[in-house]
C-alpha positions in Angstrom: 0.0 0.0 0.0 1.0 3.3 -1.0 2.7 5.5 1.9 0.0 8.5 0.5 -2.4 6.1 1.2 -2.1 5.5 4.9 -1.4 9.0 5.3 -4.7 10.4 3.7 -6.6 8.0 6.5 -4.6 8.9 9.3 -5.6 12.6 8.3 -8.6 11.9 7.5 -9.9 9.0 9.8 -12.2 10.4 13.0 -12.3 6.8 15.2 -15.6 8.0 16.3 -16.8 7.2 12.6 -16.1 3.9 12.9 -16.9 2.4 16.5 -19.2 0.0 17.4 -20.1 0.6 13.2 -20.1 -1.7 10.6 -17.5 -2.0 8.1 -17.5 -2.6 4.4 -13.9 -2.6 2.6 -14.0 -3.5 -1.2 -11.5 -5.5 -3.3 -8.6 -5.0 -0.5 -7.1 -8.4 -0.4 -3.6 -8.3 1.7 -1.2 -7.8 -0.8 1.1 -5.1 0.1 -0.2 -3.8 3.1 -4.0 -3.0 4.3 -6.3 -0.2 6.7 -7.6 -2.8 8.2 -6.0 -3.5 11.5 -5.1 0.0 11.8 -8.9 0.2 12.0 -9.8 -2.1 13.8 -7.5 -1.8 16.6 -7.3 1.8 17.2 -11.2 2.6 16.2 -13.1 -0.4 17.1 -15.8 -1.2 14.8 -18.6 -3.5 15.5 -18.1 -5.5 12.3 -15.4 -5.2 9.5 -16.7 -7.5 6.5 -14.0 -7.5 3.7 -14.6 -9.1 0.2 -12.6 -9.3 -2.9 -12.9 -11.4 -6.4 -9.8 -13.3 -4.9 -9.4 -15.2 -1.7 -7.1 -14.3 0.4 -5.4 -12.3 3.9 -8.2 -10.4 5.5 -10.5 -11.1 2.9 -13.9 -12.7 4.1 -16.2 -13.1 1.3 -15.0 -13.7 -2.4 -17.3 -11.0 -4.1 -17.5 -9.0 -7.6 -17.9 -5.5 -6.1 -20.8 -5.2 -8.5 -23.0 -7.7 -6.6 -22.8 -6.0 -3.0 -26.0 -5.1 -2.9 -27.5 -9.1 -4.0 -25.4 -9.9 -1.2 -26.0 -7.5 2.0 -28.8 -5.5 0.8 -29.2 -1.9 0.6 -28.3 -0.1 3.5 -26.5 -2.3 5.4 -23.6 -0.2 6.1 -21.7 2.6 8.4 -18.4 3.2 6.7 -17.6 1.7 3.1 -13.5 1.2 2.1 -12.1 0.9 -1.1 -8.6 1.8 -1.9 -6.6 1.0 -5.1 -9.2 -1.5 -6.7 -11.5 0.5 -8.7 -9.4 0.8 -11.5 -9.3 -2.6 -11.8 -13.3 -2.9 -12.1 -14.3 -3.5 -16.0 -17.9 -2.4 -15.1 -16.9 0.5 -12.6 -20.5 2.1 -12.9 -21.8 -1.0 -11.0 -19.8 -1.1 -8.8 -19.8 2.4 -7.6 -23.7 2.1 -7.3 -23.4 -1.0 -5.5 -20.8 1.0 -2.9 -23.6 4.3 -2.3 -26.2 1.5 -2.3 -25.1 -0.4 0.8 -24.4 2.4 2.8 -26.5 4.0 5.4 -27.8 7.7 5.1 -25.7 9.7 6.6 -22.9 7.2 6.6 -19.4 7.8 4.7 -17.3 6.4 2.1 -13.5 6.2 1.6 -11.6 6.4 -2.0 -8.0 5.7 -3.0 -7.6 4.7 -6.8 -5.1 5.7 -9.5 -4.7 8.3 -12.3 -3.1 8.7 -15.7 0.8 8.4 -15.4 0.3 5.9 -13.2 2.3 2.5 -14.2 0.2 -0.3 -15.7 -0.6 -2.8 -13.4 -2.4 -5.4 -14.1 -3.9 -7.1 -10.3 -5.6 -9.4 -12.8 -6.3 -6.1 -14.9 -6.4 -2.7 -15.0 -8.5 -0.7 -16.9 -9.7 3.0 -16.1 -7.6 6.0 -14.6 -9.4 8.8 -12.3 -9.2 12.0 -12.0 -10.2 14.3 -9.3 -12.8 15.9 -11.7 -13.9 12.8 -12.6 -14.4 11.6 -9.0 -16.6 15.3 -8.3 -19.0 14.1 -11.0 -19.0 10.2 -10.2 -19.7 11.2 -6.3 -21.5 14.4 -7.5 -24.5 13.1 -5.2 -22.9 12.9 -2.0 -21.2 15.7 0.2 -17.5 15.6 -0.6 -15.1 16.2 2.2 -11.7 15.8 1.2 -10.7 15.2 -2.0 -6.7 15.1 -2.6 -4.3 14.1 -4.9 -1.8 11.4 -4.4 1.3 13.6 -3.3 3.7 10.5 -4.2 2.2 9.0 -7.3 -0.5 9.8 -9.9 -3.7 8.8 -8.0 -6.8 10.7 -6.3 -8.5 10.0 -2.5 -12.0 11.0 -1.3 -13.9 11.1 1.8 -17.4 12.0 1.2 -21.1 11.9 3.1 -24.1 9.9 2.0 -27.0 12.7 2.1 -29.9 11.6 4.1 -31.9 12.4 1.3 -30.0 10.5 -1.2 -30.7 10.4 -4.7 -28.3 8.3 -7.2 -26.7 10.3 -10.3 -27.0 9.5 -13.4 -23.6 8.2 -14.5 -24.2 7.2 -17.2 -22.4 10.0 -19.5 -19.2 10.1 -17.6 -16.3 9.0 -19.6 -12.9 7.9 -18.0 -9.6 7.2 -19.7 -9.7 3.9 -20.2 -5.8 2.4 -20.2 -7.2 -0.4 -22.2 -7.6 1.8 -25.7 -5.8 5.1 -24.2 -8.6 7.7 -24.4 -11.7 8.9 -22.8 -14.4 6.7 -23.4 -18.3 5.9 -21.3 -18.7 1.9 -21.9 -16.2 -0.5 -20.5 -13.7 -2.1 -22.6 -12.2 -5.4 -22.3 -8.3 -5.7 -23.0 -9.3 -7.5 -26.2 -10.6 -4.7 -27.8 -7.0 -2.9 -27.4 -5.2 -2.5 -30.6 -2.7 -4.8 -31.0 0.0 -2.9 -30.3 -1.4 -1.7 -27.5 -2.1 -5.2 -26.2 1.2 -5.9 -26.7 2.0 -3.2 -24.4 0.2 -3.9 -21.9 1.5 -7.8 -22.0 5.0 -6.6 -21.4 4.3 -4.4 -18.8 2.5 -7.4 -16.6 5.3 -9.6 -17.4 7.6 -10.7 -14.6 10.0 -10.9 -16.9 10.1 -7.4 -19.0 13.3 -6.1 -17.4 14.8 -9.1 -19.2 13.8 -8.3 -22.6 16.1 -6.4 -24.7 16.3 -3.8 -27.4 15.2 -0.3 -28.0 11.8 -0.7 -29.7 10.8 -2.8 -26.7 12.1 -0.2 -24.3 10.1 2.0 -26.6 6.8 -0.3 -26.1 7.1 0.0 -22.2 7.8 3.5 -21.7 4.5 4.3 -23.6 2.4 1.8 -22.4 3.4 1.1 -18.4 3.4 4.3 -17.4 
């Protein structure tokens, strides 16, 4: 986990937010570091319920973001935690509704996720990159109370309020870059629509092994598409 990350919650974090609530992190599976038992030790919630679309450390439910509500119905939350996974979401619109749907009037929602510049980084894939004017319009509906950019790599947080008089936007016509096809576009694509160089990009940049492969047009190849 980024350093920028843990910072914008320990700015950001008021304990009394999160005791004796309930907990909802998205797509936060233990990879290189986690919120979690910062939380849970120092603020105390009443339940912290983590799912991901991969088994693993912390994780307690293997679950597409975009099925949160089919699975806890609405309203079911206090707090709701996602950081660095929605650029990783093919259908992010889903999933984003899902995350205002289970959460409680009144309740609040954390936001880390990654911008353009950012190196590709494919955890299985990664498709969109956010902005911070992009996250005003996406979260347009809520009251927004912090809203940074990532002071050590491209990337954009939010902290924001669900009104008690909620009403879900219409996001229908907000277009993100998608790192898939490398331009602004409003319906998902899948890396198999990415031109074929493009996809060849993107293959070298996931590769364990791309620090191995030689020659200038490849160098070429990864300094366009991994970064």
């Amino acid at each position: 986990m980024h350093v920028a990350v843990l910072d914008f919650f320990m700015r950001h974090v008021d304990c009394r937010e999160f005791a004796g609530k309930r907990v909802l992190e998205v797509g936060s599976k233990f990879v290189n570091g986690s919120v979690r038992p910062l939380i849970e030790r120092f603020c105390r919630p009443r339940l912290y319920v983590v799912v991901d679309i991969e088994p693993g450390r912390y994780v307690n439910a293997v679950l597409p973001a975009e099925r949160l509500v089919d699975c806890f119905g609405p309203e079911s939350f206090d707090v709701v935690i996602s950081t660095e996974t929605l650029e990783h979401v093919l259908d992010w619109r889903a999933a984003v509704n899902n995350m205002k749907a289970v959460l409680r009037p009144g309740g609040l929602i954390y936001i880390t996720t990654r911008s353009r510049g950012f190196p590709y980084h494919a955890h299985p894939r990664d498709y969109w990159c956010f902005e911070p004017e992009d996250i005003v319009r996406i979260f347009g509906d809520f009251e927004i109370l912090a809203l940074e950019r990532d002071w050590e790599a491209p990337g954009v947080f939010l902290k924001a309020r669900k009104p008690r008089d909620w009403r879900p936007a219409d996001l229908s016509g907000v277009a993100l870059y998608s790192v898939v096809l490398g331009r602004r576009v409003r319906e998902p694509a899948a890396v198999n629509r990415a031109p074929p160089l493009r996809r060849l990009g993107m293959m070298l940049c996931a590769s364990r092994f791309r620090h191995l492969l030689p020659g200038a047009v490849v160098g070429a190849v990864l300094r366009k598409y991994c970064t």
